[in-house]
N, C-alpha and C positions, 0 to 999 in steps of 0.2 A: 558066430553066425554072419552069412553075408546082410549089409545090410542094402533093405528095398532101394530100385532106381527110383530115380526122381519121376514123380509123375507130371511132364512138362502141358498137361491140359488142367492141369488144377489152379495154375495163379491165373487170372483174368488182369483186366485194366478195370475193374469196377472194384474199386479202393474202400468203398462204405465197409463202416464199422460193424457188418456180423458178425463177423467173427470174433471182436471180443467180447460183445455182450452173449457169445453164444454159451451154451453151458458145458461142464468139463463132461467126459467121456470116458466109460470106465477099457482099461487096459487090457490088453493080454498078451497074459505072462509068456516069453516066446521061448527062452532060457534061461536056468539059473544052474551056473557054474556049479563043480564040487566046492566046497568050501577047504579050505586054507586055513593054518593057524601058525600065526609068524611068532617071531623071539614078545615076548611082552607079557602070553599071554590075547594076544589076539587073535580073533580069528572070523576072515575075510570070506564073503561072498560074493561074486559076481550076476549081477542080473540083467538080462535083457528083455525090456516088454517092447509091443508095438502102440503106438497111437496115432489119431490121422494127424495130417500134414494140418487139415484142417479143422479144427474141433466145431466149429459151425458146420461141415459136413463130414459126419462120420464116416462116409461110404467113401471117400474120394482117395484119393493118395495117403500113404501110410510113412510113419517115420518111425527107425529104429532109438530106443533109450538107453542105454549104458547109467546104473546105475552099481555103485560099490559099497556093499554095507559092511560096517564093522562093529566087533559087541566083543568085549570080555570074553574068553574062551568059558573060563568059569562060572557064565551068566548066561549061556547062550541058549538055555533053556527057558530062560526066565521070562515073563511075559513084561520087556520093560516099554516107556514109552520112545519114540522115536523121536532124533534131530535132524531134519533136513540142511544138507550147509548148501548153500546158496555163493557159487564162485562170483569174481567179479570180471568185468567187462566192458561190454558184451564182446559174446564171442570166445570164450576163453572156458577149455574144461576146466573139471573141479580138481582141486588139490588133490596128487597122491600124496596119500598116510606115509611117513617115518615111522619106521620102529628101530628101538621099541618107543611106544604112542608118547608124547610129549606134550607139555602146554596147552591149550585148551582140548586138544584130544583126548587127551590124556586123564581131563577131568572132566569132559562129557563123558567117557567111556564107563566111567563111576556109577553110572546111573540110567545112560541108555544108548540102543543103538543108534549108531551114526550111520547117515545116509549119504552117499557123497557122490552127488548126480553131472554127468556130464550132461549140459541145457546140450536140447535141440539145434543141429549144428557145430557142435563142439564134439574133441575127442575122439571114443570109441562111440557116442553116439552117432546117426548119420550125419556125415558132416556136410557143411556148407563150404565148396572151393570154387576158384578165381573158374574154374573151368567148366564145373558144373554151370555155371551163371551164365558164362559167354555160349553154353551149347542151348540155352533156352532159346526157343522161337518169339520174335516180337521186340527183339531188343531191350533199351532199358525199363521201359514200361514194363516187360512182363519181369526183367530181374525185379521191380521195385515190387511189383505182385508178390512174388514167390517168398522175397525177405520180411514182406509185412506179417507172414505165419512164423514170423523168429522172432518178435520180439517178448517184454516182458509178459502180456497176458497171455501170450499160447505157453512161455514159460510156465505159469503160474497154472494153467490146468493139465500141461505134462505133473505138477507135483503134486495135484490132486488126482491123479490117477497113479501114480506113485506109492500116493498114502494110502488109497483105495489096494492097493495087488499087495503091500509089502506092511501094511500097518494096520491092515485090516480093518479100516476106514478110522482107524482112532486119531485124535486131537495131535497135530504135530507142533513140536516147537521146530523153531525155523530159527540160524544162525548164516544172516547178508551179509557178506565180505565187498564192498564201495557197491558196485552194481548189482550185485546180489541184495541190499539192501533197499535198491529202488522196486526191484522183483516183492519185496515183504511189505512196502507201501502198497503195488496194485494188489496184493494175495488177501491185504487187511480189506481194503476194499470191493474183491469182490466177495470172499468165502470168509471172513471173518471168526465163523461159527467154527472153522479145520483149523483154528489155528489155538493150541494151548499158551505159547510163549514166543514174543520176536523179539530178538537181539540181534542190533547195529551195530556194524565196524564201521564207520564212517563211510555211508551209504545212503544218506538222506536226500530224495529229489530236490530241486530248488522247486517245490509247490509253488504258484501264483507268480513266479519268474520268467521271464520268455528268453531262448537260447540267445537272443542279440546282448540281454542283460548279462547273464551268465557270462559268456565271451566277454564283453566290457569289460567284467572285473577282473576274469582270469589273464585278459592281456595287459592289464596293468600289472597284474602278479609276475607275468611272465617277463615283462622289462623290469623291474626291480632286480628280479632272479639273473635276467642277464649282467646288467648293471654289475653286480655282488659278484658275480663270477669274471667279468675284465677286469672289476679291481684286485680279483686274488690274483688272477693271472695275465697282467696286464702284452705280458709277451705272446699272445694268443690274440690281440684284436686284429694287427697287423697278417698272421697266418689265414684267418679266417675269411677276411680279405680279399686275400690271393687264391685263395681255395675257392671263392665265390665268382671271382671273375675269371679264371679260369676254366669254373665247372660251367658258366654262362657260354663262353668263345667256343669250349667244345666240351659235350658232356661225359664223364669214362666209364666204357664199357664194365660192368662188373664179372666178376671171375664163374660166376655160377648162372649167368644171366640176367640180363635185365641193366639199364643205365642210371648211373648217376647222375643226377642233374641239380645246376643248384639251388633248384626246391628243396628235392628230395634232401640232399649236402643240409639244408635248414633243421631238418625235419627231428637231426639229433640233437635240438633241445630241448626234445620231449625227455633227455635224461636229470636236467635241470630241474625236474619235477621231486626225484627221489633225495634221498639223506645222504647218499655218496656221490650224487651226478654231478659236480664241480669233479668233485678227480676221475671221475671215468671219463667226463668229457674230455679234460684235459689230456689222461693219458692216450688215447683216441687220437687227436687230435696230433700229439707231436708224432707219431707213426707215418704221419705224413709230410715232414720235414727232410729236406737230404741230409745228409751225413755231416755237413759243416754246420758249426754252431750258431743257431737263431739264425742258418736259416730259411728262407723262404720258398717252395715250391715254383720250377719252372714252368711258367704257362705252355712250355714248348714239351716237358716232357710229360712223360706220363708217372702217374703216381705210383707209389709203393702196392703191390698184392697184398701184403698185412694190412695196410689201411683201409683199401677196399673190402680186404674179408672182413675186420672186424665193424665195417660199417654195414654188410651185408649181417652181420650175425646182431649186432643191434637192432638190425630193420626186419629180423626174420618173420616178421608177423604181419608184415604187410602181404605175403606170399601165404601164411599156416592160418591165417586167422582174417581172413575177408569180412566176417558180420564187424569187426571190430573197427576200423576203419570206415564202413559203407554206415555203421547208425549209430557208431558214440554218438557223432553232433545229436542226432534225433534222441537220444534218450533226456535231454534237457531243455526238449521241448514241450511245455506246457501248454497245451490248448491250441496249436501252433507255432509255426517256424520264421525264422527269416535267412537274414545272411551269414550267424553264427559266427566261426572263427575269422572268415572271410571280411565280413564286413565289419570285425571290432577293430581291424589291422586298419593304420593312420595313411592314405596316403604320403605323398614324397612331401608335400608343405604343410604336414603332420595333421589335416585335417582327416576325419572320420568319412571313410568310402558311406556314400549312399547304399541302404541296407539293398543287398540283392541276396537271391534265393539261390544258393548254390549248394543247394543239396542236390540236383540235377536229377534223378531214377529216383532219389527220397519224396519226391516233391508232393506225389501223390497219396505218400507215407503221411507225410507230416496233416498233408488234410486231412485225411483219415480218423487219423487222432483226435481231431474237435470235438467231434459230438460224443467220443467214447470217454474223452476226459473229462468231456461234462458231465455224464452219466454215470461218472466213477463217483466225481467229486457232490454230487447230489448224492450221494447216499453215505459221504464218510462223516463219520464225528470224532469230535477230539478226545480222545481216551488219555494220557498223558504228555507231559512236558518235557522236553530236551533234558532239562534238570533233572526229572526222577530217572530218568534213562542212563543218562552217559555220569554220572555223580556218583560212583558206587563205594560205599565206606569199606576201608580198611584192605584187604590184600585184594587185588583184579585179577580174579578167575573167574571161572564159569557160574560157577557153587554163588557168590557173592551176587553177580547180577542176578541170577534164580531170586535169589530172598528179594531183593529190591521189588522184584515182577511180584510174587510170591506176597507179598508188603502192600503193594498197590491195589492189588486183587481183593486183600482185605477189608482195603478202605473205601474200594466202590461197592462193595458188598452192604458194610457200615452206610452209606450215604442211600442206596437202594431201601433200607430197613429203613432209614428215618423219611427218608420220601415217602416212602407206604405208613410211617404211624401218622404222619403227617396227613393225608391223604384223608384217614380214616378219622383222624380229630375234625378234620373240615366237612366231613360228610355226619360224623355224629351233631355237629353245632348244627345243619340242616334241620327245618321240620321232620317228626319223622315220619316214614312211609305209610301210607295204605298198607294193613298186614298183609293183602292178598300180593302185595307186587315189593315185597321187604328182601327178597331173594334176589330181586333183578338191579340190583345198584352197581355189583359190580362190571369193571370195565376189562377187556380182555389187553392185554400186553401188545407190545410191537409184533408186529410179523406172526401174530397166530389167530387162530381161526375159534371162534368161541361154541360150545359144546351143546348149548340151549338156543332155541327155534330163535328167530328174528321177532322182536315185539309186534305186536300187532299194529295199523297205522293211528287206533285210538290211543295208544299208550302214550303218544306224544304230550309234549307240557301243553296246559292250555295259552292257549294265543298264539304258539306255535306252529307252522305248517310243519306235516310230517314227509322227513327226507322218503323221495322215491325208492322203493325195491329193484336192483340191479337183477335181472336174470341170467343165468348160464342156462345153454341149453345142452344135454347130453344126448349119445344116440340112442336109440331105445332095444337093437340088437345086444341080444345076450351073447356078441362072439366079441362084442368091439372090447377094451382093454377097460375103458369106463364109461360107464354109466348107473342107472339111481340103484343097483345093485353094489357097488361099490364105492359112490363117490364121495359117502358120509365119512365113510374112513381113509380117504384117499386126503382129499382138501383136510379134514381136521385132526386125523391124526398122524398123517404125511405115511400110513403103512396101504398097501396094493394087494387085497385078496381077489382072487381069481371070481369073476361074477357066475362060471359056471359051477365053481366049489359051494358059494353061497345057495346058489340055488338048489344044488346036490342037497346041502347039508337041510333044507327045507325052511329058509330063513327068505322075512317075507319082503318082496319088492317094495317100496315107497310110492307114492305116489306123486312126491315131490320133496324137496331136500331144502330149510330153510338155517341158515348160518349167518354168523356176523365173521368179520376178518378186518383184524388192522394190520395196516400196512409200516414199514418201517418209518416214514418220516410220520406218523402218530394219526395219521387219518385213519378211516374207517368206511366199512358200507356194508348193510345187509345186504345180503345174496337171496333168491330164489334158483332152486336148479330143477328148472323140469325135463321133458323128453319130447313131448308133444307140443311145438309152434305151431300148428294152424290155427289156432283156433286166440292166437294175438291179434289182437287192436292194434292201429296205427302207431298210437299212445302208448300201448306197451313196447312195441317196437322197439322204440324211442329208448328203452330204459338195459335191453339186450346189449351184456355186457361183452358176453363171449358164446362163441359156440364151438364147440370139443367138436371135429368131424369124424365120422366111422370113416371116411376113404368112398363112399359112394354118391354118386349126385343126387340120386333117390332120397338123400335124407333130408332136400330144402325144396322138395317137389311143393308145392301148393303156396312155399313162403312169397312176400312181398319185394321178390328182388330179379332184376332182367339175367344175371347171371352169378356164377358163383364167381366173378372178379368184382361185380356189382357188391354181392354181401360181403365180400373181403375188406373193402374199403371203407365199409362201413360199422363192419362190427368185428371185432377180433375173433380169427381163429385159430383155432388151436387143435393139432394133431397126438395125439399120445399112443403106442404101442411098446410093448416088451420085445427085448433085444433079439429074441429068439422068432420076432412075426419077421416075415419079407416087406421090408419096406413098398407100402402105395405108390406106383408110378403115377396114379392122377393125383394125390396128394401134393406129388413133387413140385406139379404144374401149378397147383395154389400156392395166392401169397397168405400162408399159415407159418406159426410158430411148429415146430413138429420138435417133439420130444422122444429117444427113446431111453427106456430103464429097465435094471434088470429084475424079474420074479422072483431070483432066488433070495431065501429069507436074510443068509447072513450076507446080501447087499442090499440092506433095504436104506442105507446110507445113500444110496444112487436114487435111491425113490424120493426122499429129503429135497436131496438136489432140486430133483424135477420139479415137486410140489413149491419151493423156494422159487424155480427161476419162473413158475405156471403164475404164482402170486406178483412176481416182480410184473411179468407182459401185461397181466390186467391193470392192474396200477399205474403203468406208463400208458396203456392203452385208455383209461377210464379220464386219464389226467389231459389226458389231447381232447378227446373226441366225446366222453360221458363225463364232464365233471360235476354236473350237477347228481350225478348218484355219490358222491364223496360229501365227507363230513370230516370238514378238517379239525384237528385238536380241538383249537378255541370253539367250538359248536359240541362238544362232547361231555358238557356239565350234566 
């Protein structure tokens, strides 16, 4: 398939972080190849979905996915579960498969399909080139726009729409290869709940590290590394030398285009990094000696065409693979940036350059970043340790680290049970209850929404003030997507029936909807959700947590507010429709959360989604502007 042109009105110069706290987006499927079955026993399918450029707005610009799956020919019937592999980077597709399948392929295949996704950008997906970039209007501003929709977290909801079209929304394990492992850090962080199993190949972010530290130590590393290699080949300081002032006096044209210069001439001791790059470098390196022994290049002539090509074919990635280059440095930015490789480098009287910002088109990137890595890192918790992770007993396959996960799984299992008898001996030693209220002790779990009505404000302990009622207000037309027809089962049991089925089926409207819901970090708040605000006090106002909009200004006629920018600001809202309605053009105009998801039953995993990220906006919302309707932990005895 060809894939879509770039849509050059979709990146802006307003860098805020929507788009990663935006929610993922289900796919469609555009092609999927005949399928294939190579020597092994394997057999290969090719697929291609679309999804937007920008999963904060579905509508905008579209990118194609290239995705490769492989399963047992013998199994390909079988309903197994799914490995997502996660290449590394950025910027770089995914491994093609050898057959017949080998090494860890070979024993992932054992057990399930393998997925092997070229990221956004890369490969046969739409790709990102030097010349796509330079034809965007607005310079580097609008490149650093357009590259902010390529990094880890639009990666991470291309692979939940992935899991959604090809895995039919089931639990994926995920296999990071160095950057593909920092992609399994943000994926634990945002979706958590999609993820069966994540195993690292040496892919771990520096968490709590900022790129200037990083760089620090890698250039320390990387002088040693030089060090180690003059002393193996001590006949190589002097060539390098002359190769550097040389390439300074006059730079040489290369054979395929493009010049060397003696930056770039530096650049190849990014080979010093691998297990053979002493003798690649080396043998590289003497290519460019004349014919007499040791030696030295004449600054007058010009160098050998093998030396340039193979410098050219070393460097071919600076030409095939732009994201790689344009946001390594940024990917080891935590929470911001500074002057990274740039300013870890000693000036000439070995003192450390004043940190500068030279990520230059990044710069706006890197800001960006802050408040989404805040927002990340507020909601992660520590599940395991380096050591149960990378420590795997007896032979290192795939099979062996599974049991380790497999092992772990057990024992948070084990620690949940003795937390809960635990719980239950400290509420038995309690006085015990009034019979009439012996029912109402328990507490509902993180992140879910409890089944029975809100207590009343008498139920509170004595001497206690009791915590305020937060309200949701829903629309009261039977066309909107929700309201008190639907929202019992939407909010708690995260499933989406149609309000005009319900009514069809002669099931009776509510008059109002009362719910408790804890939120992930262990607060809490009853809810009230009615239809009708006019007839709110100041006072209740005050406690108006959200309001769902139908899409018409009709439905805050009579409310206490000069405009619907006035009510925006003041109380959260929230837009909802099924993928199948025409998106509201006055919606668009509001500042509203807008969600859409789809009706049909076997996605009601998209509906999860929505209710999850509907949960998250009030909770970030309640925690700004309402936090007196919250009741954190320690208040939940």
């Amino acid at each position: 398939p060809v894939a879509p042109a770039l849509d050059s009105s979709a990146p802006t110069t307003d860098m805020r972080s929507s788009s990663l706290l935006a929610r993922p987006t289900v796919a469609r499927l555009l092609t999927t190849m005949s399928a294939t079955t190579l020597p092994g026993d394997v057999k290969v399918t090719e697929h291609f979905l679309s999804v937007p450029l920008d999963h904060s707005k579905p509508d905008g610009g579209s990118l194609s996915l290239f995705v490769r799956e492989l399963v047992a020919a013998s199994k390909a019937a079988d309903d197994l579960p799914c490995l997502l592999y996660l290449q590394g980077g950025p910027g770089f597709p995914s491994k093609r498969p050898a057959f017949p399948a080998s090494g860890w392929d070979k024993s992932a295949l054992a057990t399930h399909r393998v997925l092997l996704l070229d990221q956004r950008g890369t490969g046969r997906s739409t790709p990102v080139t030097a010349k796509q970039l330079l034809a965007l209007p607005g310079g580097p501003q609008a490149q650093a726009g357009y590259l902010e929709h390529f990094r880890a977290d639009s990666i991470v909801r291309d692979c939940e729409v992935v899991r959604e079209a090809l895995c039919g929304g089931k639990k994926l394990s995920l296999l990071g290869q160095s950057f593909g492992g920092f992609c399994i850090l943000t994926y634990l962080s945002l979706f958590p709940d999609a993820i069966e199993r994540a195993l690292f190949t040496f892919g771990l972010a520096p968490v709590g590290r900022t790129a200037d530290e990083v760089y620090a130590a890698t250039y320390k590393r990387m002088e040693e590394r030089n060090r180690r290699f003059y002393q193996r080949y001590p006949q190589d300081v002097e060539l390098v030398r002359s190769l550097v002032a040389g390439l300074h006096a006059a730079p040489a044209p290369l054979p395929r285009g493009g010049t060397l210069t003696a930056r770039r001439f530096l650049q190849l001791g990014l080979l010093l990094g691998s297990a053979s790059g002493f003798e690649a470098l080396h043998d590289l390196l003497e290519l460019a000696r004349p014919p007499s022994a040791d030696g030295l290049p004449d600054a007058t002539s010009s160098l050998p065409d093998l030396f340039l090509l193979e410098v050219e074919a070393a460097q071919q990635h600076f030409e095939t693979n732009p994201i790689y280059w344009l946001l390594h440095e940024a990917i080891y930015c935590d929470g911001g940036g500074g002057g990274g490789a740039e300013a870890a480098a000693p000036d000439g009287d070995g003192k450390k350059k004043k940190s500068k910002n030279m990520m230059g088109a990044a710069k706006a990137y890197i800001k960006a970043d802050r408040a989404a890595t805040a927002a990340i890192l507020k909601r992660e918790k520590t599940l395991r340790d380096r050591r149960a992770i990378l420590c795997a007993p007896g032979v290192s396959s795939f099979q062996s680290v599974t049991l380790i996960l497999e092992a772990f799984k057990a024992q948070q299992k084990a620690l949940e049970r003795d937390e809960q008898k635990a719980r239950r001996d400290r509420s038995a030693a309690k006085p015990p209850p009034q019979p009439s209220s012996s029912s109402a002790s328990s507490r509902p779990r993180a992140g879910s929404s409890s089944s029975k009505a809100a207590p009343p404000a008498s139920a509170a302990p004595a001497g206690k003030a009791p915590k305020p009622v937060a309200t949701i207000v829903v629309p009261a037309a039977i066309t909107s997507a929700v309201n008190l027809w639907n929202v019992s089962q939407l909010l708690r049991e995260k499933r989406w029936i149609s309000p005009v089925e319900l009514k069809q089926s002669g099931a009776a409207k509510p008059a109002e909807i009362k719910l408790e819901h804890c939120f992930e970090d262990g607060s809490r708040a009853r809810f009230l959700v009615i239809e009708n605000a006019n007839k709110l006090s100041e006072a209740e106002w005050r406690n108006v947590a959200c309001v769902i909009v139908q899409g018409a200004a009709w439905q805050f006629k009579g409310w206490p507010f000069k405009s619907e920018a006035d009510l925006f600001t003041k109380v959260l809202g929230v837009h909802m429709r099924t993928r199948d309605e025409t998106p509201n053009q006055l919606v668009k105009s509001w500042n509203v959360e807008k969600y859409a998801f789809s009706k049909e039953k076997v996605n009601q995993h998209d509906v999860a989604v929505t209710v999850s990220s509907f949960w998250q906006a009030v909770h970030k919302s309640m925690t700004v502007q309402k936090p007196h309707l919250l009741m954190k932990p320690h208040q939940l005895s």
